[in-house]
N, C-alpha and C positions, 0 to 999 in steps of 0.2 A: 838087916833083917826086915823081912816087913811087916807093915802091923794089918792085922785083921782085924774083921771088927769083930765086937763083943759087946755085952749088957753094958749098956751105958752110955754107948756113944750114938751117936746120930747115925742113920741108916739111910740120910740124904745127904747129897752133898747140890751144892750151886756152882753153876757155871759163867761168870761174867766175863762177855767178851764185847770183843770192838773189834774196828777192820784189822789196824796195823800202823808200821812205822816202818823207814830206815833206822839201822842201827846206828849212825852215825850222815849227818850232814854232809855226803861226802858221792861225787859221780859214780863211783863204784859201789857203794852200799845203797842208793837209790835205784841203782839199776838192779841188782839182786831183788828187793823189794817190787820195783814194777816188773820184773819179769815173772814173779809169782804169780801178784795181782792182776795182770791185764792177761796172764794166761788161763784162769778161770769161767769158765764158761758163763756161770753165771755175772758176772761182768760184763765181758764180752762173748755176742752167741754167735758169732759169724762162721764159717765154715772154716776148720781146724788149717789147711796147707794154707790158703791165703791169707788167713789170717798170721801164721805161724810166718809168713813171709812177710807182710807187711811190718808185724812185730820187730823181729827181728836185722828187716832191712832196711826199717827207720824209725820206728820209736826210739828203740833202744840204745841204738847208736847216736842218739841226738837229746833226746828228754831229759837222760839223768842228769846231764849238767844245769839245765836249766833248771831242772826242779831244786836239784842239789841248793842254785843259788838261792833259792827261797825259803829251802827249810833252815838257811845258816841266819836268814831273815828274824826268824823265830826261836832259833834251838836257844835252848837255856843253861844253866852249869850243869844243869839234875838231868840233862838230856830234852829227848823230844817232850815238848808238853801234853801231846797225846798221851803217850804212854805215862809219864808222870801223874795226868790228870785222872788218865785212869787206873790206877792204884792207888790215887790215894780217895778216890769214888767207891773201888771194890773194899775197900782196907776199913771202912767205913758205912759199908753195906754190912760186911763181915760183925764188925764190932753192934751195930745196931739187932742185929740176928741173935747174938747171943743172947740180947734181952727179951727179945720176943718169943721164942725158940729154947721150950728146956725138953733133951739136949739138943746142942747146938749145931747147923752141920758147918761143916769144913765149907769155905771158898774158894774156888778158883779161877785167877783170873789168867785169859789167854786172847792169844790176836790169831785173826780168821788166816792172814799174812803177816810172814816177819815175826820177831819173835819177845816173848814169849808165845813159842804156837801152842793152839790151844792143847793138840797132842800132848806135848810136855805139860803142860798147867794139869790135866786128868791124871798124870800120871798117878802122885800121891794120892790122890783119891782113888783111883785102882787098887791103892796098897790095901786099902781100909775095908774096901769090898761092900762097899757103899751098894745099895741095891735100888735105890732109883738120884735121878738126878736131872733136877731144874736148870732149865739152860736160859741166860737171862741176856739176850745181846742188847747193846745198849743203846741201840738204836730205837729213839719214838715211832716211829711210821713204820709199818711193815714193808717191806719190799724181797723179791724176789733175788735183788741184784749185791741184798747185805745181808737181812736178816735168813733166808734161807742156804746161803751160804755159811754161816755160822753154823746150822744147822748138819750141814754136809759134815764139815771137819769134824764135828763131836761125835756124831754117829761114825765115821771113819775111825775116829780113835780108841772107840771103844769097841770097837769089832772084833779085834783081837784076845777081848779081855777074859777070861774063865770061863764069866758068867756076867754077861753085859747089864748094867741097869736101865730100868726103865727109864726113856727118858721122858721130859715132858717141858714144850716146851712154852716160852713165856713170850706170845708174839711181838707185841709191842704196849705200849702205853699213850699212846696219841692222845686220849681224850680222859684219861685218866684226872679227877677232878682234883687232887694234889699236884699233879703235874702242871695242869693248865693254871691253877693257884701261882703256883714256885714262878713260873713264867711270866704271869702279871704281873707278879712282887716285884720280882728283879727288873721288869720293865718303867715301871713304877718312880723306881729308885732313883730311877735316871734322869728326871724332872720333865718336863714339858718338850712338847716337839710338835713340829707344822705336819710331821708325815712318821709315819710308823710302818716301812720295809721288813717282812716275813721274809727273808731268805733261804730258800732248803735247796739241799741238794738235787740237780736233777736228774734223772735217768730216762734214758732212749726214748723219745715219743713213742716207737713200734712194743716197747714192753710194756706199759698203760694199755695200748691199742688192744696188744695180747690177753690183757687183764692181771695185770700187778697194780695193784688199789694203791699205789705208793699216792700219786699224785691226789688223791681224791682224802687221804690223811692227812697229809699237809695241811689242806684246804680246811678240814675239819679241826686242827690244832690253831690254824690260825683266828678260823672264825671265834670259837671257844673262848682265846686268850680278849682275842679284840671284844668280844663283848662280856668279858670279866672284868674291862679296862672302861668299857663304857663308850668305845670308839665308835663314830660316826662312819659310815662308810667310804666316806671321799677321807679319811685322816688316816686310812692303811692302805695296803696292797699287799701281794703275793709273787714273788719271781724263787727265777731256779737257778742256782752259780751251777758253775765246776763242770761246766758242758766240755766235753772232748772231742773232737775230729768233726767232720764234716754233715755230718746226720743232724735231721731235727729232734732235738730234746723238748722236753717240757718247758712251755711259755707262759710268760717272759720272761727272757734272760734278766739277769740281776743288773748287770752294767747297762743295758739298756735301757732297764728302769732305770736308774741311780739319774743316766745320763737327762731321762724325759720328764724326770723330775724335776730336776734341776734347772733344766729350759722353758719350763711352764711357771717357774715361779718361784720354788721351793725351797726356802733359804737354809732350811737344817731339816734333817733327816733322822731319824734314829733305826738300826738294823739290828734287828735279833737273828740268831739261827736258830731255832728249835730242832733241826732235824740231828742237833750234832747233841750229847749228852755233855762232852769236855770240848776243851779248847783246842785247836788242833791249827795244822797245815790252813784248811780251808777257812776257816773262822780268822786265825790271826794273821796272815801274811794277804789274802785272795779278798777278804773283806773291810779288815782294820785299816790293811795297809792299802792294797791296791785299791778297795772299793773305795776307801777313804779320797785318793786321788783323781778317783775318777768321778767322783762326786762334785769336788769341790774343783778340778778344771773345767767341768760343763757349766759352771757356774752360783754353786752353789755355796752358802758359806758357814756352814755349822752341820759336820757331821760326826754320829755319834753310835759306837758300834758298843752293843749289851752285850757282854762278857758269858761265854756257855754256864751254865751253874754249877758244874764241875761236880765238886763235893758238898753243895749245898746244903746245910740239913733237910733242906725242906725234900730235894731231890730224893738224898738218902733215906729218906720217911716212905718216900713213896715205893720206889724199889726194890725196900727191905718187906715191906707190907706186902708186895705181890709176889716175892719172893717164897712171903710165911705163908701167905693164903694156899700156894698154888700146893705148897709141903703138904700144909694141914690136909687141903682135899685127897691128896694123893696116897696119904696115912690113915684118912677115916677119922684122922685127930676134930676136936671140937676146935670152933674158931675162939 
């Protein structure tokens, strides 16, 4: 039976998502996952047949294994830590909502790819007949290539529904002054370092060029943290991992810095990601592991990778906040 809503319950509901995951560490469950994800446009915007050809007639058939070996790098008993991290991030947003928030709305959390997709995560809250709903993707930086993809699949899910809620959505939090806090702290913690490495993920030179503000966030998250920390300008930097295929992406690459680091002098390193919320593929396997190697083969001898905040309270403070703010505005409620 399903439930409607009625006096007393929330009449909002939240949406927390992230990209995605394989269901399993495994060449076939990888490949399912990047056949989703790399056939989204927003990802990749190249023209559909060659593309659909090139996908097909060599990603696919070659990638998943190799990725496969990486995420077995990482996977934990509880599964992927993406997904792990992210539930117990949203579980925890949820729980702090209730205190903020009388009454409280329902959470849901879903992945853009892979599952739980965000479709399914709406579903229950469709039953409730929820009549607007915050969509909170957990991505810091906006970008065209994650966060308005989030967006796609929520409005798709909901299209179907009686009577679709408003949605409203939560761009990002890049400069958000708890955010950029959470981020010193945890940097903080970590003691002393000759170099402080900002790592974010990058995306296509030509989608910057186009005007997706992603790259020009970053810069702004980084700046922010580095002078909550009090850092000199020659004791950080800024690069972009997780570049794919042959196109120029946003410069510099990460392992080129790691590497030009390291050859000018640089005995230890310390690497954050900001651009990731949890710990994931990119953070634990591409930077702990491999950046860690490729650091300390160029010559380097003390490097030191700061852990996503995961479910940080301090994180949780903050999301749950922009969560309650964005309700109250969209209710008329007092702050």
């Amino acid at each position: 039976m399903q439930v409607r809503y009625r006096r007393g319950m929330s009449d909002t509901g939240v949406l927390i998502a992230n990209l995605g995951t394989p269901d399993a560490p495994t060449p076939a469950a990888v490949r399912r996952f990047l056949a989703e994800f790399l056939w989204d446009r927003r990802v990749v915007d190249l023209p559909r047949l060659p593309w659909w050809i090139l996908l097909n007639g060599v990603v696919l058939p070659f990638r998943p294994k190799r990725s496969a070996g990486a995420y077995r790098e990482i996977w934990t008993d509880a599964g992927s830590p993406l997904l792990v991290n992210t539930r117990a991030l949203a579980a925890a947003v949820e729980r702090r909502l209730q205190r903020l928030l009388s009454p409280a709305p329902p959470v849901a959390m879903g992945m853009t790819y892979g599952n739980p997709s965000i479709a399914s995560a709406l579903e229950p809250l469709g039953a409730t007949g929820i009549r607007r709903l915050a969509v909170l993707p957990l991505y810091p930086q906006y970008s065209g290539t994650t966060t308005a993809a989030v967006l796609d699949r929520a409005q798709a899910a909901i299209a179907h529904w009686p009577a679709p809620p408003e949605l409203s959505l939560i761009e990002d939090y890049h400069a958000e002054p708890d955010y950029i806090a959470a981020l010193a702290a945890s940097i903080s913690a970590r003691g002393a370092t000759e170099h402080l490495l900002f790592s974010f993920h990058g995306i296509p030179r030509r989608n910057a060029d186009a005007g997706d503000p992603y790259g020009e966030r970053c810069l702004a998250t980084a700046r922010r943290v580095a002078e909550k920390l009090a850092l000199p300008s020659d004791r950080w930097s800024v690069a972009f991992q997780s570049r794919v295929g042959g196109a120029r992406w946003l410069e510099p690459y990460t392992k080129g810095r790691l590497v030009a680091l390291a050859r000018t002098g640089a005995r230890s390193v310390t690497v954050v990601c900001p651009g990731f919320a949890v710990d994931c593929l990119e953070t634990l396997e591409e930077i702990a592991i491999r950046g860690r190697a490729t650091f300390l083969a160029a010559g380097g001898e003390r490097f030191d990778y700061v852990p996503a905040l995961n479910d940080d309270p301090a994180l949780v403070e903050c999301l749950a906040r922009l969560a309650a703010a964005r309700m109250r505005r969209a209710t008329g409620a007092a702050a």
